[in-house]
N, C-alpha and C positions, 0 to 999 in steps of 0.2 A: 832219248836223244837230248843233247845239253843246250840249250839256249846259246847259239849265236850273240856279239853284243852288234850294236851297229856299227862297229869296225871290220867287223868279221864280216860282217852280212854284205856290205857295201864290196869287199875286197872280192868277194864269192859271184856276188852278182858281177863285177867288172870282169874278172877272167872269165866265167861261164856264157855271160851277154855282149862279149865285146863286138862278137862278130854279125852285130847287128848294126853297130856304130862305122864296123869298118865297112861294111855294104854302102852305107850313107855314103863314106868318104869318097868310097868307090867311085860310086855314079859322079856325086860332083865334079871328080876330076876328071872324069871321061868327057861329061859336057863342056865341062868350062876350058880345060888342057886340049881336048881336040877342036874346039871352035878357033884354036892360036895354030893349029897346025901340029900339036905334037906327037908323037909316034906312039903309038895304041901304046906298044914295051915301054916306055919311057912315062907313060902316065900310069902304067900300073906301076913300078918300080917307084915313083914320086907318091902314088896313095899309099903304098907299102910302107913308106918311110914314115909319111904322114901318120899314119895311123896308128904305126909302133910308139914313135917318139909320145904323141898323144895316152896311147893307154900305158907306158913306163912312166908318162909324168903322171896320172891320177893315182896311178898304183902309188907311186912315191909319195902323193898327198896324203893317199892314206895314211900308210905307215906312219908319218905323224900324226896323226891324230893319237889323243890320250884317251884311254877308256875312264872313263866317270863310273864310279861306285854308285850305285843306289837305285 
């Protein structure tokens, strides 16, 4: 098997572990969105967004990043 570098390994853990981050967001919003009154659908729909937006921008940070030789 070939050595991952730390870009790779970073981008692998984000897609394979995201859906530990989106649980986190999950809950937040249920607590903090239903304490204002909003609708169960409308806080899931709002953590959904949340959370895509969120792991399509680390994704993107990744991708730039440069690999270092050595």
């Amino acid at each position: 098997m070939t050595k991952q570098t730390p870009k790779q390994d970073l981008n692998d853990w984000l897609v394979d572990n995201f859906f530990v981050i989106d649980s986190h967001i999950n809950k937040i919003c249920k607590v903090k969105l239903s304490k204002l009154g909003i609708d169960e659908e409308d806080v899931d729909s709002i953590s959904e967004e949340i959370s895509g937006m969120l792991k399509t921008g680390l994704l993107n940070i990744v991708g730039t990043y440069e690999e270092v030789d050595g």
